[in-house]
C-alpha positions as CSV (number, residue, x, y, z in Angstrom):
1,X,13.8,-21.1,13.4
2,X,10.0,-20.6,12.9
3,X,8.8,-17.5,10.6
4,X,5.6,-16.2,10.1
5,X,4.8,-14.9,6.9
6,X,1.7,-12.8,6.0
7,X,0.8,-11.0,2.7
8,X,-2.2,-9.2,1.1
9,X,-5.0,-11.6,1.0
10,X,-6.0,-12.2,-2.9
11,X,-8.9,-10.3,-2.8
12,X,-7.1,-7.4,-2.1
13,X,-4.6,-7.6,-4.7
14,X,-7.2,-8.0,-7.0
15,X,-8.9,-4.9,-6.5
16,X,-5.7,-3.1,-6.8
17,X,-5.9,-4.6,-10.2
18,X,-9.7,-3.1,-11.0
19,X,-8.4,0.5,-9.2
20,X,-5.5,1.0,-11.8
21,X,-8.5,-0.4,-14.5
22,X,-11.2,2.1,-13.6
23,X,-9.7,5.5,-14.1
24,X,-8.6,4.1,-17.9
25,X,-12.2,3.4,-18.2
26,X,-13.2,6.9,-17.5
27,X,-10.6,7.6,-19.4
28,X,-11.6,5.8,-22.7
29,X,-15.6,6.9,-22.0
30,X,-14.1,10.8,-22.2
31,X,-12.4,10.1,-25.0
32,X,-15.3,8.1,-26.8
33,X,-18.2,11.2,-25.4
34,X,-15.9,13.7,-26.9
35,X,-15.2,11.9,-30.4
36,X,-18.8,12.5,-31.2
37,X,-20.5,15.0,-33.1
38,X,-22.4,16.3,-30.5
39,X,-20.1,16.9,-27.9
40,X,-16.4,18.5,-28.0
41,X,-13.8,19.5,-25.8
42,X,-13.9,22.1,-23.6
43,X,-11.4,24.2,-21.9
44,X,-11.2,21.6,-18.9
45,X,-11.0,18.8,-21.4
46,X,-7.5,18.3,-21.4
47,X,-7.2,18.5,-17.6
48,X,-9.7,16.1,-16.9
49,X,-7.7,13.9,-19.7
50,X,-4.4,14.8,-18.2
51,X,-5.8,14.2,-14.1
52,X,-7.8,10.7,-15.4
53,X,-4.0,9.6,-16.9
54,X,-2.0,11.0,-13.7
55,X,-4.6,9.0,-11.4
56,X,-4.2,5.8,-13.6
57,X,-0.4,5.9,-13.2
58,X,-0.6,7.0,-9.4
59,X,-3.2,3.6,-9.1
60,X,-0.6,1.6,-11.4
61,X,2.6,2.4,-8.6
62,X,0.7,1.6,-5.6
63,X,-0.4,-1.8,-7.5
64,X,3.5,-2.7,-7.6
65,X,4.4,-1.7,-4.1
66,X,1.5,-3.6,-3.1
67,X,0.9,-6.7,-5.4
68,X,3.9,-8.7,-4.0
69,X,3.9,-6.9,-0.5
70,X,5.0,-9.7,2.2
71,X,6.1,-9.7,5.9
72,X,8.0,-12.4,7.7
73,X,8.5,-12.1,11.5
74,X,10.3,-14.3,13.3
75,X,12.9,-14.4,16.6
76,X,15.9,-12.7,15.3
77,X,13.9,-9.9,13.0
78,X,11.4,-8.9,10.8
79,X,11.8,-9.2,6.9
80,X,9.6,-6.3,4.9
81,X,9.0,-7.3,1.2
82,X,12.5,-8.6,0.8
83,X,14.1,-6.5,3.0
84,X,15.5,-8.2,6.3
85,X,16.2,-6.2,9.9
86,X,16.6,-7.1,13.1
87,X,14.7,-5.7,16.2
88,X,17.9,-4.2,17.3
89,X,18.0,-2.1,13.7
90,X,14.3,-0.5,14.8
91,X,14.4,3.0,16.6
92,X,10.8,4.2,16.6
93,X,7.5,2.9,15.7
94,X,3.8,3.4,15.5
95,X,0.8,1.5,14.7
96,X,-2.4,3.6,14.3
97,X,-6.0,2.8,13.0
98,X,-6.2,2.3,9.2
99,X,-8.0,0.6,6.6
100,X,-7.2,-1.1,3.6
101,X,-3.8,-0.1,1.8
102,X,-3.5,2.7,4.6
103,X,-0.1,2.8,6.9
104,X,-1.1,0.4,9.6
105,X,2.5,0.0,11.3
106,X,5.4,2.3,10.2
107,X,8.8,1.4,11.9
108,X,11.6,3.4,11.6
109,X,15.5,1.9,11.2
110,X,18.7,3.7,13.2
111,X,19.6,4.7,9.8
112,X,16.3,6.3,9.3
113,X,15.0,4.6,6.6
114,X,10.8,3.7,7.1
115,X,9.1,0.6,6.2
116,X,5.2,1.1,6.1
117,X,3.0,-2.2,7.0
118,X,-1.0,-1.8,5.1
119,X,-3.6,-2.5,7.0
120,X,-5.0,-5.2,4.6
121,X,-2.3,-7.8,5.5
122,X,-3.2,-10.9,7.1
123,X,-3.6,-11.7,10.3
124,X,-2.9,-7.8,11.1
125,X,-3.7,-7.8,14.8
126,X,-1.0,-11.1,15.3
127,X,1.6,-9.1,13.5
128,X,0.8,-6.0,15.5
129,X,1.0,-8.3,18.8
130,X,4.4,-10.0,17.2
131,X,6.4,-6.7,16.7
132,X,5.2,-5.3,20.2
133,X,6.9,-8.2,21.9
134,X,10.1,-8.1,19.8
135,X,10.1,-4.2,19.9
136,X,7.8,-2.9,22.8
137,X,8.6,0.5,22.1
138,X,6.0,1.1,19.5
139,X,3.6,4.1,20.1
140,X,0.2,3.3,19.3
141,X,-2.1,6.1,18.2
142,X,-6.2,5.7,17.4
């Protein structure tokens, strides 16, 4: 049995690494600016502080659903970061234009659960092309 397996090319998941990095550096400049003498905190200070934090962790959870992201296609199914179905399992699917860690291909099980496929994986036009002949019931939308 051949399988196919793509992931996130390495430059990819290294800038996932400098997004979760750059809102703690504007982070640590606000806090530095407002440690002076010269300059204090404001009203909106501690919302800016609070929204620069909130985006750091919200960049930190899309660098672990990402980092290790893999698919593996093959005859009998399709296997979504560990998770292994079989194109019987699929009821719907789409596959619209996207860039970068964007939904590229969303497929949706009988049971209803959704697996989302980034545009940044490998090879993303052969996967596309591989999971319209197993399951040629995907919708494709521009």
């Amino acid at each position: 049995m051949a399988v196919d397996r793509f992931q996130i090319p390495s430059f990819f998941r290294f800038m996932l690494i400098f997004r979760v990095l750059a809102p703690l550096a504007f982070l640590g400049i606000v806090l530095w600016a407002i440690s002076g003498p010269y300059i204090g905190l404001s009203k909106w200070g501690p919302l800016v502080l609070v929204g620069l934090a909130g985006w750091g962790v919200w960049e930190f959870v899309k660098l672990c659903q990402w980092y290790t992201f893999s698919v593996e296609l093959s005859d009998e199914g399709i296997t979504i970061s560990g998770e292994a179905l079989q194109w019987s399992d699929l009821a719907h699917g789409r596959a619209k234009t996207a860039m970068q860690f964007d939904t590229f291909i969303e497929l949706t099980t009988k049971e209803g659960r959704t697996f989302k496929i980034p545009a940044c994986i490998q090879q993303s036009s052969f996967v596309l092309a591989k999971i319209e002949k197993h399951f040629p019931e995907i919708e494709k939308e521009a």
